[in-house]
C-alpha positions, 0 to 999 in steps of 0.5 A: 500500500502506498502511503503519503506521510504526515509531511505530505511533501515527502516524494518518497512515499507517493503513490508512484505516477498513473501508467499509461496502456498502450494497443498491446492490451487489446486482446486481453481488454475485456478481461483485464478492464473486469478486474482490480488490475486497472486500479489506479491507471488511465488507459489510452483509450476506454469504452464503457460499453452497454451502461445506463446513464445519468447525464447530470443535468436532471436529465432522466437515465437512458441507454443502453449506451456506450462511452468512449474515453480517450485519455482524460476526456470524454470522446462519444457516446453513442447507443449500444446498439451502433457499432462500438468505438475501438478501445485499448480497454473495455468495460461491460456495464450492462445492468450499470448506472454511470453517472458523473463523479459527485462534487463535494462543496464542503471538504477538509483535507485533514491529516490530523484532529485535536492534535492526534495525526491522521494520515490524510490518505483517510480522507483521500480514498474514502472520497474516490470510495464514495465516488467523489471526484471533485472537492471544495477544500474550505480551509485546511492547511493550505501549503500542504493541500496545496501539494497534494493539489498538484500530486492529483493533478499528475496522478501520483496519488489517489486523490479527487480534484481539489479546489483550494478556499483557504481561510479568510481571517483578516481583521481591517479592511486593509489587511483584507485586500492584503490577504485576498492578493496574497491568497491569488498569488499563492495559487487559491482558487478561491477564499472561505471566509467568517465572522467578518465585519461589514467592512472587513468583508465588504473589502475583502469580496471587492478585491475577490471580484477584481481578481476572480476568486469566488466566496464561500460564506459561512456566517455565524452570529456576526453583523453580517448575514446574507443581506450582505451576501446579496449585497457583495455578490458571496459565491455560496452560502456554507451551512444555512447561517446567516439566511434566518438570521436575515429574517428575523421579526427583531434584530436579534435571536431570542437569546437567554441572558446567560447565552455565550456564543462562545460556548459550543453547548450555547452556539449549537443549542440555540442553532436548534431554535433559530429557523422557527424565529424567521419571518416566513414573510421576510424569509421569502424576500430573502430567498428572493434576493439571493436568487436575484443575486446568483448567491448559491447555497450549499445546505451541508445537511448531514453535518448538524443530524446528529443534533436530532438523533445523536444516538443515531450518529454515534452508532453508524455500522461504519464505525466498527472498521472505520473510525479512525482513533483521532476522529473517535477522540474528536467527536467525544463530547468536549468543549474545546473541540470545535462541534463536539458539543453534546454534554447534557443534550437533551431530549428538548435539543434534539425535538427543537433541531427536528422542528428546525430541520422541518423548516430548513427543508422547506426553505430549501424546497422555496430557494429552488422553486425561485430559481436557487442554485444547490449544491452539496457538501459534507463538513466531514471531519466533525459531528460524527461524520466521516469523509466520503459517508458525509456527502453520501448522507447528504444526498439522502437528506436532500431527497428527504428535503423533497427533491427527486433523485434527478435534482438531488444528483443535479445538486450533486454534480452539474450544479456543484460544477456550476457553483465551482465555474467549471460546467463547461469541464466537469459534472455531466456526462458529455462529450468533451467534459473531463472523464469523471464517472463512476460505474455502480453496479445497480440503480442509485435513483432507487436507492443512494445507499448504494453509493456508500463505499460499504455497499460494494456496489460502486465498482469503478470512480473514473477521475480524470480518465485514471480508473480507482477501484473502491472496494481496494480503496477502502480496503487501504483505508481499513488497514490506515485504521487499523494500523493507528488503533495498535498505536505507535510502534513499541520495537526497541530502537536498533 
């Protein structure tokens, strides 16, 4: 198993580079495309041949049809029943859904929590795993991501395509457009910012726009809320903060006198009770504008359920082989990790947080009526979920919300790449777009939990024309945890 090393700049534990196969695998293709020996490599050319498939846009499955790829792009696609293209490898996809790679909005490339070392491949392959070929980073440590940004690029490692946000944390208007300079001139292809003030961040989003780099807005209980976000032209608003806040019947939540914001139990107990103090008047205005606006939201709804069921949280099957000992520590309720908030959580918490994501839902259902943008993004790392099941989890939630399968994989794949202004590149299945697919074995519109990478149902992610096998990704991912539950080596040093 290749590893990258805590350092994650160390080339000497890379994956090695993607190999190319060149005509002399043509009279073995069909046999060896069926098999994991294509783990990690992109072919020179690859048909998928007899596949059902889900174009991306809200466009109904059709098919049988046949797609070639050569090298990292899409080529033609054409009905099974036409003479199939040449092809160096071939893969049988009949009974198969292919649909495009899924783009996480919300991502954190982590290589440790609360000071406990994580190797960051935990992250990496449960995303390919999950079928998530495109990650939204919004604040990890940026030099280091920034690495493995170009390792995926060249195919050194087992990656998803990275799109960097760093940390927005200027605190003057000067020291804003500073700070939006230095992040272009570093490589950032966008910035992820909160808790701001108005001027701070109406500084920053001007100097954003003169330098093309697009915002994600993750308000908390700041001055700002997505009034400001229309105002500015945010890219997305992360989360849902920010949105009732600006519909408020008075200025203000209903705060108890003892409310600490700085106390996670305060900050995410009253979180529980905000939606239900919205203005349903006032709220539809701001929808309205944010629609205007072009302001997309990228909801994360799976990253607050444990707020409403938290013994469901705590016990997702996947813990048993997956849990990796820094995220186990890290989710144990305790006040100075951020999220791990759940001392003396209540019955009254979690029927409060039903109620909130019951009015949630709704806005959500209202922002798309009018025209909203909606993508999808997990926050994994935090509240009991893990990379990759996250996002999985949150397709699921949006279908609860009330959208049809088509729209939530629209949410999760055309508009993700929309979002990321890269739909003439990624998110659909067409020709010329960028090979990112994943072939299941089975139909996710009847069922989303078949792209958990514990069903084994998801048989290939294709990113960038490089073909991951996720049953061995996970595989690798359980011996990355397996190896950190035995601890540090205890052999006598030589």
């Amino acid at each position: 198993m290749w590893l990258v090393d805590r350092s994650w700049g160390n080339q000497s534990c890379r994956q090695p580079p993607f190999r190319r196969l060149g005509p002399g695998l043509l009279a073995a293709a069909t046999l060896l495309a069926q098999a994991p020996d294509l783990h990690t490599k992109r072919p020179a050319s690859l048909l998928i041949r007899n596949a059902m498939v889900v174009e991306g846009p809200g466009t109904p499955a059709s098919g049988p049809r046949d797609i070639l790829i050569e090298n990292n792009r899409i080529a033609r696609i054409v009905p099974s029943s036409a003479r199939p293209p040449q092809a160096a490898s071939t893969i049988d996809a009949a009974g198969k859904y292919v649909l495009p790679g899924l783009v996480n909005l919300h991502g954190h490339i982590q290589d440790e929590r609360g000071g406990v070392p994580m190797d960051v491949n935990f992250c990496l392959k449960l995303w390919l795993a999950s079928g998530i070929t495109t990650v939204r980073d919004v604040g990890s440590a940026f030099e280091k991501s920034k690495t493995l940004r170009r390792q995926s690029i060249d195919g050194h490692i087992a990656a998803p395509r990275l799109f960097l946000y760093p940390f927005f944390n200027a605190r003057t208007p000067a020291g804003a457009v500073q700070q939006v300079r230095d992040f272009k001139q570093m490589g950032a292809d966008g910035i992820k910012h909160l808790g701001a003030y108005r001027d701070v961040m109406e500084a920053m989003r001007a100097e954003a726009a003169k330098l093309g780099l697009r915002t994600a807005h993750h308000a908390g209980v700041e001055e700002t809320n997505a009034w400001d976000d229309v105002r500015l032209g945010t890219t997305t608003i992360e989360h849902w903060y920010g949105i009732p806040d600006a519909a408020l019947a008075g200025e203000v939540q209903n705060f108890p006198p003892s409310f600490n914001y700085q106390n996670e139990l305060d900050r995410f107990r009253y979180a529980g009770r905000l939606w239900r103090e919205a203005n349903p008047k006032k709220l539809s205005q701001v929808l309205e504008a944010m629609v205007k606006a072009n302001v997309a939201w990228d909801p994360t709804l799976n990253i607050y359920e444990a707020s409403r069921d938290l013994q469901r949280a705590q016990n997702h099957p996947w813990f048993a082989d997956l849990l990796h000992p820094a995220l186990d520590q890290f989710f144990k309720p305790n006040l100075s990790s951020h999220g791990s908030f759940f001392i003396n959580w209540t019955t009254a918490d979690e029927i409060y947080w039903r109620e909130n994501y019951r009015i949630w839902m709704a806005a959500l259902r209202e922002f798309s009526q009018l025209g909203g943008l909606i993508g999808t993004g997990e926050d994994a790392g935090f509240i009991y979920q893990i990379q990759g099941f996250g996002l999985i989890r949150e397709l699921e939630l949006h279908q609860e919300a009330g959208f049809h399968p088509l729209t939530v994989l629209k949410h999760a794949t055309y508009n993700g790449a929309r979002i990321l202004g890269k739909e003439n590149e990624i998110g659909r299945i067409r020709e010329g777009w960028l090979a990112d697919l994943i072939i299941v074995n089975g139909n996710p519109l009847e069922n989303f939990k078949l792209l958990y990478p514990t069903s084994g149902a998801i048989e290939w992610t294709i990113k960038d024309g490089i073909l991951y096998h996720p049953p061995t990704l996970l595989q690798d991912v359980k011996q990355i945890v397996a190896k950190a539950r035995k601890g540090p080596s205890r052999e006598p040093k030589p």
